[in-house]
C-alpha positions in Angstrom: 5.5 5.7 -2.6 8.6 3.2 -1.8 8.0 -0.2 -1.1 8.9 0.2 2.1 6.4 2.6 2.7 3.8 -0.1 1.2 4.5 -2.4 4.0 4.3 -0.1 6.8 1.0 1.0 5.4 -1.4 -1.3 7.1 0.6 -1.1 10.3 -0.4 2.1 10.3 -3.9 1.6 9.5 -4.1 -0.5 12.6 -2.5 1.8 15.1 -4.3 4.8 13.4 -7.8 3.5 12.5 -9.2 6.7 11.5 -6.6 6.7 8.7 -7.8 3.6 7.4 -9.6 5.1 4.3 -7.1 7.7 3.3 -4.1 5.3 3.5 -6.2 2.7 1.5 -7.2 5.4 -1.3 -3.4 6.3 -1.9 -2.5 2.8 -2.3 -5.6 2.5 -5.0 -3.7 5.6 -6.8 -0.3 5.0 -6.3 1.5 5.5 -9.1 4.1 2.4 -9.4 5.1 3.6 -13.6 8.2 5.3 -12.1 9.7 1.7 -11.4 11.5 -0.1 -13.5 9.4 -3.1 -15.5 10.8 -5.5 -14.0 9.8 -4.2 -10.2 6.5 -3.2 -11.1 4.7 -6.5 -10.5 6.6 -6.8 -7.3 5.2 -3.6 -6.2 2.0 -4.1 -7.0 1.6 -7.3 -5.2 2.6 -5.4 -1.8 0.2 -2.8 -2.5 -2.4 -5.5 -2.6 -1.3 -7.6 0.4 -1.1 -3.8 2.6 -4.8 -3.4 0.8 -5.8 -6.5 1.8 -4.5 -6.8 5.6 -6.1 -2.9 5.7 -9.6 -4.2 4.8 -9.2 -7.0 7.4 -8.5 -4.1 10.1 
């Protein structure tokens, strides 16, 4: 999943609610080990924030 992807997430979720669940689920399983170390931590804090603004929806 690209980061840009990540942010676009919840935006999603609130135009699609019935989507909600699935889009949180794949943002609990992305898979961010393909980054580099550095961008990991970076990554993960968007897929919180999208997880976040989702459950808020």
């Amino acid at each position: 999943m690209k980061n840009s992807s990540i942010n676009l997430s919840s935006m999603i979720a609130k135009d699609k609610p019935e989507l909600k669940n699935d889009i949180g689920s794949a943002l609990e399983r992305a898979d961010i080990s393909f980054y580099d170390d550095s961008m990991q931590p970076l990554v993960y804090k968007d897929i919180q924030k999208a997880l976040k603004e989702i459950q808020k929806l």
